[in-house]
N, C-alpha and C positions, 0 to 999 in steps of 0.2 A: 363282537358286535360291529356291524358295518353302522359308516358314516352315514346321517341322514340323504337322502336323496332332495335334489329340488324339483320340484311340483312341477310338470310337463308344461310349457307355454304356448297356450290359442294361437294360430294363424289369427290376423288380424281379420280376414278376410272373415272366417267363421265363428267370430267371437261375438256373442249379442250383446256385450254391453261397450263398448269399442266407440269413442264418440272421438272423430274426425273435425279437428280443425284445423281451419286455415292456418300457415306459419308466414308469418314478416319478418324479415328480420328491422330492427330501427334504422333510422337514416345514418351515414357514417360523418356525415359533415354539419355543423351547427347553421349554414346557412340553410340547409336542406330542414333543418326543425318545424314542424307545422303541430303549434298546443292542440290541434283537434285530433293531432296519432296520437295523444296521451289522454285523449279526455277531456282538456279543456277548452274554455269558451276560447274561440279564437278572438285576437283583438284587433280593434278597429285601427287608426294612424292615431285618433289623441291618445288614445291608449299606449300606442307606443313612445310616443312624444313624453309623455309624461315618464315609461320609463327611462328613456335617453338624458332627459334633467336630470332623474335622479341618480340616473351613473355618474353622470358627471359632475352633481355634487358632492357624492363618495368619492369621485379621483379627488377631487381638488382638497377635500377633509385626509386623505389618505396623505395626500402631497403633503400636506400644511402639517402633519405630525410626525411624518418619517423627516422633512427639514427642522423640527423641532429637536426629535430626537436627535439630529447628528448636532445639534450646537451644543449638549450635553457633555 
């Protein structure tokens, strides 16, 4: 008994169900980032304002427990 055979493959070109899309690849750089290539709302400056506080409320929480931890 011979091994199954695989199933002949369409030229893309004569193939009717064949649906063509565009390809991007994402940005390689995080300044290059724009939330509207992902789908989301873009954000305004308070918007970003506000996330900048809170980074930098997280560093200084982060700071304040990893100096905690080393007096341990």
């Amino acid at each position: 008994m011979s091994p199954p055979k695989n199933p002949p493959v369409a030229d893309i070109d004569e193939d009717p169900n064949v649906e063509v899309r565009p390809y991007s690849s994402p940005p390689c750089y995080a300044a290059e980032l724009d939330p509207g290539y992902f789908g989301l709302p873009r954000m305004d400056l308070a918007g970003l304002r506000v996330l900048e506080r809170r980074l930098g409320e997280a560093r200084e929480a982060l700071g304040r427990a990893l100096t905690e931890l080393a007096r341990r």
